[in-house]
PyMOL Python script that loads the backbone (N, CA, C, O; Angstrom):
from pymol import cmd

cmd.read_pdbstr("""\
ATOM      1  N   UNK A   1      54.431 127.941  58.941  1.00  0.00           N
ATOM      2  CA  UNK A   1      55.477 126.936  59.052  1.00  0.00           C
ATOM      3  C   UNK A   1      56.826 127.573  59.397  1.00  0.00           C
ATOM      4  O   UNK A   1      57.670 127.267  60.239  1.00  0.00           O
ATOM      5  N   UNK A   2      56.768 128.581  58.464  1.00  0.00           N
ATOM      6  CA  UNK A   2      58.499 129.380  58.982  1.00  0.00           C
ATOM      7  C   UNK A   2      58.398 129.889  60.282  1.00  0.00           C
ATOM      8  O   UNK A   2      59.167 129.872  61.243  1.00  0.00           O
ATOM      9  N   UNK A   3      57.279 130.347  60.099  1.00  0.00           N
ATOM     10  CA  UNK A   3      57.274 131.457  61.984  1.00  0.00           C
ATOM     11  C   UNK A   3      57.157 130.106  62.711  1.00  0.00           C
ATOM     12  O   UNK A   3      57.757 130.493  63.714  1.00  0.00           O
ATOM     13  N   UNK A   4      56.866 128.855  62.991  1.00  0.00           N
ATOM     14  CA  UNK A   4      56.842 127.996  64.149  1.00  0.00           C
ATOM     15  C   UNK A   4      58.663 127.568  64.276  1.00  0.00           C
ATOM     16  O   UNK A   4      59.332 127.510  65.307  1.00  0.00           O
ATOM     17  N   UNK A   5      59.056 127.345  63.009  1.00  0.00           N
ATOM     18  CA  UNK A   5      60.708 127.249  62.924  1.00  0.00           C
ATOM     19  C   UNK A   5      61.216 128.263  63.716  1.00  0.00           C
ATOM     20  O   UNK A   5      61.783 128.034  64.784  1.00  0.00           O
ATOM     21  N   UNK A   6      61.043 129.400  63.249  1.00  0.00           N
ATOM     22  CA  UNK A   6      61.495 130.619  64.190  1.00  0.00           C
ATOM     23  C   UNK A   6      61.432 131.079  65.332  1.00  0.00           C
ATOM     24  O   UNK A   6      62.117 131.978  65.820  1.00  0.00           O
ATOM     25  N   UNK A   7      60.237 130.208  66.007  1.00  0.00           N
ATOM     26  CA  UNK A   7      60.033 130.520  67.199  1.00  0.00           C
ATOM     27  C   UNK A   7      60.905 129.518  67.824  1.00  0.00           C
ATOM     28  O   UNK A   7      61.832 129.839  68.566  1.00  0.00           O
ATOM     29  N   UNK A   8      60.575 128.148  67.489  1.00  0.00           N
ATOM     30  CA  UNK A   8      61.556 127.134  67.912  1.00  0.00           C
ATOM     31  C   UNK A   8      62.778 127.596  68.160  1.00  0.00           C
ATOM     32  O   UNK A   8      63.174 127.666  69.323  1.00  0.00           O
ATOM     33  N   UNK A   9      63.660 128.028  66.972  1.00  0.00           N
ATOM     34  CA  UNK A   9      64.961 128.654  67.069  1.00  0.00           C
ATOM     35  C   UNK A   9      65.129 129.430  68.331  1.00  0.00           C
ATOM     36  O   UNK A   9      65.986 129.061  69.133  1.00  0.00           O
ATOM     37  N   UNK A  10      64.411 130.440  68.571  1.00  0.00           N
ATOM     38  CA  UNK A  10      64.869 131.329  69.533  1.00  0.00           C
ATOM     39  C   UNK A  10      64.494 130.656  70.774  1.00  0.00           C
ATOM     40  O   UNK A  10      65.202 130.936  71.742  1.00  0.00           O
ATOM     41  N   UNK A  11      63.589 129.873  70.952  1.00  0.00           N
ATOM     42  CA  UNK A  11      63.770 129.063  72.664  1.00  0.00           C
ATOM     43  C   UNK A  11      64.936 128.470  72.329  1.00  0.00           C
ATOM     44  O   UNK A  11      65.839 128.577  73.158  1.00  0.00           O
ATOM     45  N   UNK A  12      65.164 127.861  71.314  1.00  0.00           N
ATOM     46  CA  UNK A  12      66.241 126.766  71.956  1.00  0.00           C
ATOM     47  C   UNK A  12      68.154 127.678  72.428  1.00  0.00           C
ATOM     48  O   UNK A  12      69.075 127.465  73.217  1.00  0.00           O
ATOM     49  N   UNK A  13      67.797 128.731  71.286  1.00  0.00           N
ATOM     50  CA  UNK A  13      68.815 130.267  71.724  1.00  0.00           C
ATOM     51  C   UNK A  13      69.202 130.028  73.635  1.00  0.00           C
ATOM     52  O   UNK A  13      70.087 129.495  74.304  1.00  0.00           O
ATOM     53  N   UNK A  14      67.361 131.129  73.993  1.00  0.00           N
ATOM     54  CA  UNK A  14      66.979 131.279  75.073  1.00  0.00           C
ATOM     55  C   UNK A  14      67.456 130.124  76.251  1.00  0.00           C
ATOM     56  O   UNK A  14      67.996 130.339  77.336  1.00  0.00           O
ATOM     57  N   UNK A  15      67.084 128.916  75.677  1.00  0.00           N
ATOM     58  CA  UNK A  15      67.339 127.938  76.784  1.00  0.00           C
ATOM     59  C   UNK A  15      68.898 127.638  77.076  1.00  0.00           C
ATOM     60  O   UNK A  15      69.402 127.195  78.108  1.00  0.00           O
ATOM     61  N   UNK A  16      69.567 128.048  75.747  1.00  0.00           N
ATOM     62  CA  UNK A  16      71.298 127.352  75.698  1.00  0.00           C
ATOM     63  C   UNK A  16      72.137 128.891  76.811  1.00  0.00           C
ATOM     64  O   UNK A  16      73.243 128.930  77.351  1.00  0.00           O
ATOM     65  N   UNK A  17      71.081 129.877  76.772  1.00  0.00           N
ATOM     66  CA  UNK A  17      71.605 131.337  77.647  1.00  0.00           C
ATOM     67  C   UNK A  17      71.423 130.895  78.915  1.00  0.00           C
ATOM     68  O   UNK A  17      72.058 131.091  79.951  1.00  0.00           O
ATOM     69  N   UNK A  18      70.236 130.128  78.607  1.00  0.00           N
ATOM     70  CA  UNK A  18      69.883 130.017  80.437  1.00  0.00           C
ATOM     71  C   UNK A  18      70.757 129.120  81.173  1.00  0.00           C
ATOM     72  O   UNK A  18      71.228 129.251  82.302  1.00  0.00           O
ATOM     73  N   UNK A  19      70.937 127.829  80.003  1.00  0.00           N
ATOM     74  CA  UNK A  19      71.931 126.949  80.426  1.00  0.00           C
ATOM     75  C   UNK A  19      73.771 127.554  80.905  1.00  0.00           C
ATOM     76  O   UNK A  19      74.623 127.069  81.650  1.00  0.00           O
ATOM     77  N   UNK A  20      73.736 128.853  79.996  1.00  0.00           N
ATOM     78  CA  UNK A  20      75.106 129.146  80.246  1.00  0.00           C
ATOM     79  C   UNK A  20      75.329 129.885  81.485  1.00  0.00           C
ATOM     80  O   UNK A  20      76.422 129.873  82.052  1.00  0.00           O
ATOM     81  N   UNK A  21      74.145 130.634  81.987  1.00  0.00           N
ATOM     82  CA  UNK A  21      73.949 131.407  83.246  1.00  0.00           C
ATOM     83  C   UNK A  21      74.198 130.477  83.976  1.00  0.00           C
ATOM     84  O   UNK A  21      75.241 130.654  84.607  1.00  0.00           O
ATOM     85  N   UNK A  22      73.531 129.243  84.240  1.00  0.00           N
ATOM     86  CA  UNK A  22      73.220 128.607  85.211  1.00  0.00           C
ATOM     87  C   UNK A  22      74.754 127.856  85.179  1.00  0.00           C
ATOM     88  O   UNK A  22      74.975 127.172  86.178  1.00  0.00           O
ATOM     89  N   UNK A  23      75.611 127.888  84.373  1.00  0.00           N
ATOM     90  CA  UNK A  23      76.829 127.347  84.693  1.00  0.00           C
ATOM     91  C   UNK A  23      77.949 128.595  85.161  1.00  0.00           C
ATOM     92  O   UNK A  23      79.125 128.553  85.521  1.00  0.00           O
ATOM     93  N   UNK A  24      77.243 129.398  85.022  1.00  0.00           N
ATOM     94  CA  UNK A  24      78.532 130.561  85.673  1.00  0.00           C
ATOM     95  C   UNK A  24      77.939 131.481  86.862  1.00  0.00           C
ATOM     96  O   UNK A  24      78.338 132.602  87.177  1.00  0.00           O
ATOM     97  N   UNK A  25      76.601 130.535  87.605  1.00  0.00           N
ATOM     98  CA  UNK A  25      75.995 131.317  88.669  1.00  0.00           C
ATOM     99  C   UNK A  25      76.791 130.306  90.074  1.00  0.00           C
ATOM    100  O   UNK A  25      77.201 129.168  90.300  1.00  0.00           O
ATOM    101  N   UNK A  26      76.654 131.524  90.672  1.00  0.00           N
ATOM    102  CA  UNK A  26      77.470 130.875  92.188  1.00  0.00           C
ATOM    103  C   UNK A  26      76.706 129.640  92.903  1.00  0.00           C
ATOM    104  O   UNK A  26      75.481 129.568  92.998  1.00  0.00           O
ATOM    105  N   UNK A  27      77.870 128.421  93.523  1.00  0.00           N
ATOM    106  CA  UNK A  27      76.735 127.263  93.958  1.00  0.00           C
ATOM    107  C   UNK A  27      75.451 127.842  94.636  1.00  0.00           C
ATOM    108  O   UNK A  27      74.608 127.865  93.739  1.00  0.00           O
ATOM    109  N   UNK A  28      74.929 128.294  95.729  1.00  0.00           N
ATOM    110  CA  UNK A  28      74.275 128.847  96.732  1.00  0.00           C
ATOM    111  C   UNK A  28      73.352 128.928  95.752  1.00  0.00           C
ATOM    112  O   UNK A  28      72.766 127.911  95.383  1.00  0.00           O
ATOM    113  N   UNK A  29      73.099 130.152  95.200  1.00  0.00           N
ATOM    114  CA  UNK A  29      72.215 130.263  94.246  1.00  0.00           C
ATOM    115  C   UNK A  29      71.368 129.886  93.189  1.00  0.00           C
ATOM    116  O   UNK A  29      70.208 130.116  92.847  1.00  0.00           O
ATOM    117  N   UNK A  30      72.624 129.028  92.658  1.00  0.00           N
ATOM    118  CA  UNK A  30      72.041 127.283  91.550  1.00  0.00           C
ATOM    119  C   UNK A  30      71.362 126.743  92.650  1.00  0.00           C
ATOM    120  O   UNK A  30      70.249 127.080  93.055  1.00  0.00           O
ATOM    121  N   UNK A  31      71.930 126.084  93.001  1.00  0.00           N
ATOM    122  CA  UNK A  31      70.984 125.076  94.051  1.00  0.00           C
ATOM    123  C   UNK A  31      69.841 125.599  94.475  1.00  0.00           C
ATOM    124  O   UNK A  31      68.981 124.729  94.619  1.00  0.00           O
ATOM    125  N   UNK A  32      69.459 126.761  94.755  1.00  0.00           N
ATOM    126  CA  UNK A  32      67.892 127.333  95.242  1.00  0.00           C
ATOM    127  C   UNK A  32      67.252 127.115  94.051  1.00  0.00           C
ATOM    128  O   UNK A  32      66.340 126.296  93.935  1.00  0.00           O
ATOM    129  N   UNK A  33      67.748 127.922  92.989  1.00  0.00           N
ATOM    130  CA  UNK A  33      67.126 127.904  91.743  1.00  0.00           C
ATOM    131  C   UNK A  33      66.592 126.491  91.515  1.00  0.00           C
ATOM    132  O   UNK A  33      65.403 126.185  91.601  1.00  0.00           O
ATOM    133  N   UNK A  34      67.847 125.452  91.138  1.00  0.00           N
ATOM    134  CA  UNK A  34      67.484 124.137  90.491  1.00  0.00           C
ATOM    135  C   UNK A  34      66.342 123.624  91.115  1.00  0.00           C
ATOM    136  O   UNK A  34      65.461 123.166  90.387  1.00  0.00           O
ATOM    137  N   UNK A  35      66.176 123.615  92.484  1.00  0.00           N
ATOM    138  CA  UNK A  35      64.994 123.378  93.387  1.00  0.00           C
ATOM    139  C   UNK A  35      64.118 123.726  93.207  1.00  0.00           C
ATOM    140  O   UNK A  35      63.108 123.025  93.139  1.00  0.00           O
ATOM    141  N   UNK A  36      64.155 124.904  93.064  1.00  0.00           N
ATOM    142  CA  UNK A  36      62.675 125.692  92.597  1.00  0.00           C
ATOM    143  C   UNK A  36      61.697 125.507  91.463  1.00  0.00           C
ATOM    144  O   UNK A  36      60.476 125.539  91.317  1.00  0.00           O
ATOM    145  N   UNK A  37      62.921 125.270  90.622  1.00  0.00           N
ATOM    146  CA  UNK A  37      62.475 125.344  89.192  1.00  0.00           C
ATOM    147  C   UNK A  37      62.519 124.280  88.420  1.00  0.00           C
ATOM    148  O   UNK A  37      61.959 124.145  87.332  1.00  0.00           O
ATOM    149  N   UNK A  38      63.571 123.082  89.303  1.00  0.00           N
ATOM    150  CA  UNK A  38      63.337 121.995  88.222  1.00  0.00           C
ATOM    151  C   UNK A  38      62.911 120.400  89.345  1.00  0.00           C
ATOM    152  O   UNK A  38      63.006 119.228  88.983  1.00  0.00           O
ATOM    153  N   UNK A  39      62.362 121.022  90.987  1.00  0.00           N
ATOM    154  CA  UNK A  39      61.996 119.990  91.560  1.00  0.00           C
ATOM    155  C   UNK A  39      61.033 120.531  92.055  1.00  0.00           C
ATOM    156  O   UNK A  39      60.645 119.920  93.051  1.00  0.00           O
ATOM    157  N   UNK A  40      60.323 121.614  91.762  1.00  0.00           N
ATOM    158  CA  UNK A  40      59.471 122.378  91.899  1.00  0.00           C
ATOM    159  C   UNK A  40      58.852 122.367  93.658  1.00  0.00           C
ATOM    160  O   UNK A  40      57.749 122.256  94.193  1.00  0.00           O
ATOM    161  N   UNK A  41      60.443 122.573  94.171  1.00  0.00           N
ATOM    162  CA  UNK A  41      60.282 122.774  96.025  1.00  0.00           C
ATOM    163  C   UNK A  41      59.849 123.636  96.277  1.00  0.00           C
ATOM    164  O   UNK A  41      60.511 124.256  95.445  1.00  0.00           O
ATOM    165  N   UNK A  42      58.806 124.967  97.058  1.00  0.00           N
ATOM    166  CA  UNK A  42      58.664 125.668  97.624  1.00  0.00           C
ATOM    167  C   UNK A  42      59.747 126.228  98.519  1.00  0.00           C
ATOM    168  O   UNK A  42      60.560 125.343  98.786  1.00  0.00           O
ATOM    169  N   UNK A  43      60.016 127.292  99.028  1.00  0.00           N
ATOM    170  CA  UNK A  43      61.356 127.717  99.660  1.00  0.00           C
ATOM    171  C   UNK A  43      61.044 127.448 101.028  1.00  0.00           C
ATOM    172  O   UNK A  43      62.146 127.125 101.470  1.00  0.00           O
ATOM    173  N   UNK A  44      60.251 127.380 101.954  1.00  0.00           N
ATOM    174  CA  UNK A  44      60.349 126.194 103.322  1.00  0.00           C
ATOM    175  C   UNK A  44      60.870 124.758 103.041  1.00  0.00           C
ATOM    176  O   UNK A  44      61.696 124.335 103.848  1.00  0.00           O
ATOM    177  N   UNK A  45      60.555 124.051 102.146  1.00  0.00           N
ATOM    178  CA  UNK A  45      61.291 122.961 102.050  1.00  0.00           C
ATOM    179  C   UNK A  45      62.628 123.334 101.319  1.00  0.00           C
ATOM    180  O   UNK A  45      63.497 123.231 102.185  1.00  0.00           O
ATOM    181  N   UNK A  46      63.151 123.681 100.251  1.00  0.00           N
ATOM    182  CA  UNK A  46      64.213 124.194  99.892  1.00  0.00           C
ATOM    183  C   UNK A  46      65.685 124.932 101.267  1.00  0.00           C
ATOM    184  O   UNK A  46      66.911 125.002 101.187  1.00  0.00           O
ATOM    185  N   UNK A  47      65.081 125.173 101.926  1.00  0.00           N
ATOM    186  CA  UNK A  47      65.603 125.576 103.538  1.00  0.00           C
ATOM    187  C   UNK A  47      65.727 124.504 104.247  1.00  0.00           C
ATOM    188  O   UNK A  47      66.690 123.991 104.817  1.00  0.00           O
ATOM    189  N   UNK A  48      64.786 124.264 104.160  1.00  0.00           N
ATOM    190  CA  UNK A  48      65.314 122.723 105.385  1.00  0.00           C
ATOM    191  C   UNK A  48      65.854 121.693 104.072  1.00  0.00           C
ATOM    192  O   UNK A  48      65.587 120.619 104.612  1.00  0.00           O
ATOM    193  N   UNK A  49      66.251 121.424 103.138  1.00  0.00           N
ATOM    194  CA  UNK A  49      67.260 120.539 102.365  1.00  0.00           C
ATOM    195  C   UNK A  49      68.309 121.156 102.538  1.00  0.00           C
ATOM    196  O   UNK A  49      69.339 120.485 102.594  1.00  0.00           O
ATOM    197  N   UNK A  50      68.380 122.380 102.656  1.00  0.00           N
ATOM    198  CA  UNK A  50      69.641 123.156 102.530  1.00  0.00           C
ATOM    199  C   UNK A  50      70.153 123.834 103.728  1.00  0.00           C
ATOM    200  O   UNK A  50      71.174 124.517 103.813  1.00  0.00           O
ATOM    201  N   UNK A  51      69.147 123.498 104.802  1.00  0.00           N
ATOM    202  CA  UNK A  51      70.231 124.013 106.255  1.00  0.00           C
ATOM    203  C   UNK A  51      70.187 125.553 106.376  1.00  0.00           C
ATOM    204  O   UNK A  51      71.062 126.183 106.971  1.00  0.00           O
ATOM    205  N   UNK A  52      69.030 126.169 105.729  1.00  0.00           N
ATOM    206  CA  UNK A  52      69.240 127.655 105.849  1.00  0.00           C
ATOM    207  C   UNK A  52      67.753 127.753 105.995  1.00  0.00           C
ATOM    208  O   UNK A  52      66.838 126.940 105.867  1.00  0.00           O
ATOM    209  N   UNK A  53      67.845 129.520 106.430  1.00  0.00           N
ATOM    210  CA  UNK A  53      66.565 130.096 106.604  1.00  0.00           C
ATOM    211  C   UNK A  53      66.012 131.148 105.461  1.00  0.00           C
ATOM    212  O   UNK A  53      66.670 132.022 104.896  1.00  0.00           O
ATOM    213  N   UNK A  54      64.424 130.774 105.251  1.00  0.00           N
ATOM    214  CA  UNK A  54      63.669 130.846 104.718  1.00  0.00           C
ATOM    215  C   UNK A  54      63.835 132.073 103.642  1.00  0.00           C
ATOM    216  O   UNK A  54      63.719 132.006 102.419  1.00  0.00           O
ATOM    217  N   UNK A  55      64.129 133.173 104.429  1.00  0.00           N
ATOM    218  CA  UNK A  55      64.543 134.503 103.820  1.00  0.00           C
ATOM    219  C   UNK A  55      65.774 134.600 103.342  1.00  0.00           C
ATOM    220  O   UNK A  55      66.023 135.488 102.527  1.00  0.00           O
ATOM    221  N   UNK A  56      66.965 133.522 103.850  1.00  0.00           N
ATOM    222  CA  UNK A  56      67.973 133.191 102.809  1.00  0.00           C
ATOM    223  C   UNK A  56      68.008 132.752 101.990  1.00  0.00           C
ATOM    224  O   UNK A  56      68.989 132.909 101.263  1.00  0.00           O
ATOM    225  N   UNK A  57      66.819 131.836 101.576  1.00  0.00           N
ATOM    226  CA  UNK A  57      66.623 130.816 100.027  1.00  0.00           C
ATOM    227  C   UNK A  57      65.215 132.234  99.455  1.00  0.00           C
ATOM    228  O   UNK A  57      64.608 131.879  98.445  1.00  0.00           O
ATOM    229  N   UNK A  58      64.990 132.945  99.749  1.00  0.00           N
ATOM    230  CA  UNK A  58      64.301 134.404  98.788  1.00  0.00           C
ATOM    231  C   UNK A  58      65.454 134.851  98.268  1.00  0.00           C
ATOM    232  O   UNK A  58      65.670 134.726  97.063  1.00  0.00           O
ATOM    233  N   UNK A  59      66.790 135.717  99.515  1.00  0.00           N
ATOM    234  CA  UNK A  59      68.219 136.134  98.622  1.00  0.00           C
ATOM    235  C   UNK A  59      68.439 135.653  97.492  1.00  0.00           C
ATOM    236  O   UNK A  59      68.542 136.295  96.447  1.00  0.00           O
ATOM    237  N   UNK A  60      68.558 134.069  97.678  1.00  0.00           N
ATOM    238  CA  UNK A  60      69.499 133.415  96.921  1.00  0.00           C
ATOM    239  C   UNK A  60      68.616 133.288  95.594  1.00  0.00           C
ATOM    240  O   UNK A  60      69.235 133.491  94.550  1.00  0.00           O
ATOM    241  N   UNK A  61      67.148 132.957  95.478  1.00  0.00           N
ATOM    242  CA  UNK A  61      66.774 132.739  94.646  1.00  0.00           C
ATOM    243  C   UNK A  61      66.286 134.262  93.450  1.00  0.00           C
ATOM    244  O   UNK A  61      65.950 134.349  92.269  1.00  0.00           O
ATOM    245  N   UNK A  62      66.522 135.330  94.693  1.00  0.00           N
ATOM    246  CA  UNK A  62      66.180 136.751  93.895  1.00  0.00           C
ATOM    247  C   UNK A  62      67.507 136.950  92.889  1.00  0.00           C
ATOM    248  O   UNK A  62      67.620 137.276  91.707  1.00  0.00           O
ATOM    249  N   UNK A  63      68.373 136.621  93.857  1.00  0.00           N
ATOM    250  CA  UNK A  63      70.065 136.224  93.117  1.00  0.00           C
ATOM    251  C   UNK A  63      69.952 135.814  91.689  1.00  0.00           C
ATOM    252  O   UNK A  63      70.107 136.481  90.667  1.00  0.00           O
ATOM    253  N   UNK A  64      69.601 134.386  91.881  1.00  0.00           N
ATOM    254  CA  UNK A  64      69.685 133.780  90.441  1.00  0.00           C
ATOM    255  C   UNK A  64      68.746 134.254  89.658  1.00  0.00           C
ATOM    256  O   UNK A  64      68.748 133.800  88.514  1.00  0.00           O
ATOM    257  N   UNK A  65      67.897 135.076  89.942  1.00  0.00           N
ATOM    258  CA  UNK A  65      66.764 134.956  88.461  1.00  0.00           C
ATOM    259  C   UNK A  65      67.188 136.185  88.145  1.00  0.00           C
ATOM    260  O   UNK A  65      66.924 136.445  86.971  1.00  0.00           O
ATOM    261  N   UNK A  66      67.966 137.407  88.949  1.00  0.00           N
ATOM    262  CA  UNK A  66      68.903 138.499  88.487  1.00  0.00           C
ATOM    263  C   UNK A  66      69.731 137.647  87.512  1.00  0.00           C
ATOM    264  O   UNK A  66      69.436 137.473  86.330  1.00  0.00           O
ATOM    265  N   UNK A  67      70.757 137.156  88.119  1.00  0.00           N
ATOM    266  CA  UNK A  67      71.696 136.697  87.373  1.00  0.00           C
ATOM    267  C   UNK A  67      71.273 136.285  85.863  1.00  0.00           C
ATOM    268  O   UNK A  67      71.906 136.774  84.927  1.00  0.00           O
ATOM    269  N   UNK A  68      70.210 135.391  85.627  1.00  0.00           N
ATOM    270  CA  UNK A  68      70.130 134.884  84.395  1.00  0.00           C
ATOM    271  C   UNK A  68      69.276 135.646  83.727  1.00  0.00           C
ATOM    272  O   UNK A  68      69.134 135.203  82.587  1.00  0.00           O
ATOM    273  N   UNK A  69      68.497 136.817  83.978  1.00  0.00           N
ATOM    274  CA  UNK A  69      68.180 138.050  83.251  1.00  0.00           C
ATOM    275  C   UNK A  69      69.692 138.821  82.434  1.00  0.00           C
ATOM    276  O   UNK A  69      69.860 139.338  81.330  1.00  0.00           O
ATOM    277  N   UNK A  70      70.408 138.621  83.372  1.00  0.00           N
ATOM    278  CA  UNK A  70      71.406 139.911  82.697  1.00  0.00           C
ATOM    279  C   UNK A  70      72.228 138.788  82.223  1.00  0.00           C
ATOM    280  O   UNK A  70      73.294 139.120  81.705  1.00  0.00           O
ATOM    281  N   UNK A  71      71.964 137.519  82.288  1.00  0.00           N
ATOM    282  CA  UNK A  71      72.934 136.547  80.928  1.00  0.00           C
ATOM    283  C   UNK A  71      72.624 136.220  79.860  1.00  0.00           C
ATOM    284  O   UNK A  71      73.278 135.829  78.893  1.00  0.00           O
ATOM    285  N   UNK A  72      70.898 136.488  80.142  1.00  0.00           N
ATOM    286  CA  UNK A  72      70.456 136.104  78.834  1.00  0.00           C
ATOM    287  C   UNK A  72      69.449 137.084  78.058  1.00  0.00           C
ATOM    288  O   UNK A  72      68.807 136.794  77.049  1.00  0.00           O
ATOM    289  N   UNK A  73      69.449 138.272  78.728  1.00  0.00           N
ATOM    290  CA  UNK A  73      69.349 139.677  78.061  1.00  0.00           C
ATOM    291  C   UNK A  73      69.930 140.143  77.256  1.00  0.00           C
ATOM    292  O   UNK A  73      70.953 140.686  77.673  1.00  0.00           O
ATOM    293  N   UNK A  74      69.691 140.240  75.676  1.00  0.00           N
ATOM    294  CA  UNK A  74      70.741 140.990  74.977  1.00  0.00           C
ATOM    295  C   UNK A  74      71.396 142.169  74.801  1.00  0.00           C
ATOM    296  O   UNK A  74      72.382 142.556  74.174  1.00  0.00           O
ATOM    297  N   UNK A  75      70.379 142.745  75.701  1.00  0.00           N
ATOM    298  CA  UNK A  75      70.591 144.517  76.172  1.00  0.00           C
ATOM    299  C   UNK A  75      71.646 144.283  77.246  1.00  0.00           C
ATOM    300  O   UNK A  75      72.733 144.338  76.671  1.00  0.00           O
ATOM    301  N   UNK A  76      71.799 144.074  78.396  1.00  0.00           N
ATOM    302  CA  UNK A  76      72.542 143.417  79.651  1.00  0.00           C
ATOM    303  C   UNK A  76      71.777 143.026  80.625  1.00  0.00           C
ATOM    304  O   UNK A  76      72.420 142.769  81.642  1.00  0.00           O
ATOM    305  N   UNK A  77      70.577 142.873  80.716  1.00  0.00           N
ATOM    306  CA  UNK A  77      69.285 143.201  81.955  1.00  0.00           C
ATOM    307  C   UNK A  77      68.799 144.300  82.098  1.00  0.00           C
ATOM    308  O   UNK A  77      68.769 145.251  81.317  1.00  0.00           O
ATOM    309  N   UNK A  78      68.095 144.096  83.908  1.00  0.00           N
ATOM    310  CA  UNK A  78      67.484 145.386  84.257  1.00  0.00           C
ATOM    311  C   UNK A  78      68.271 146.489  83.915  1.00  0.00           C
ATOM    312  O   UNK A  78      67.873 147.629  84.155  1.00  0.00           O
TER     313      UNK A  78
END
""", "prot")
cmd.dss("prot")
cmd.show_as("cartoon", "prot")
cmd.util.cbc("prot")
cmd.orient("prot")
């Protein structure tokens, strides 16, 4: 019972880090991400919503999942 409390606790930690990354990550990069991850687009369609090419929504999205490693790493990240 305590360890399911405890685990709870630390996602909801985890998720409020991710939430804070994702408010201090550059637009370009949110937007690939949010797509990816919360409209679950593939990055050919993510490109054509967004007017860019294919290997620019990889940048952007290698971008953000850097970014919210080293925001929500307690060490600093990689």
């Amino acid at each position: 019972m305590i360890a399911r409390l405890l685990i709870r606790l630390r996602h909801r930690r985890a998720l409020r880090r991710i939430e804070q990354a994702l408010g201090t990550m550059d637009e370009l990069p949110r937007a690939v991400f949010e797509r990816a991850r919360f409209r679950n687009l593939d990055h050919v369609q993510i490109a054509s919503e967004l007017g860019i090419p294919v290997t620019e929504v990889e940048q952007h999205f290698a971008a953000a999942m850097l970014h919210i490693v080293k925001h929500t790493d307690p060490f600093g990240g990689p």
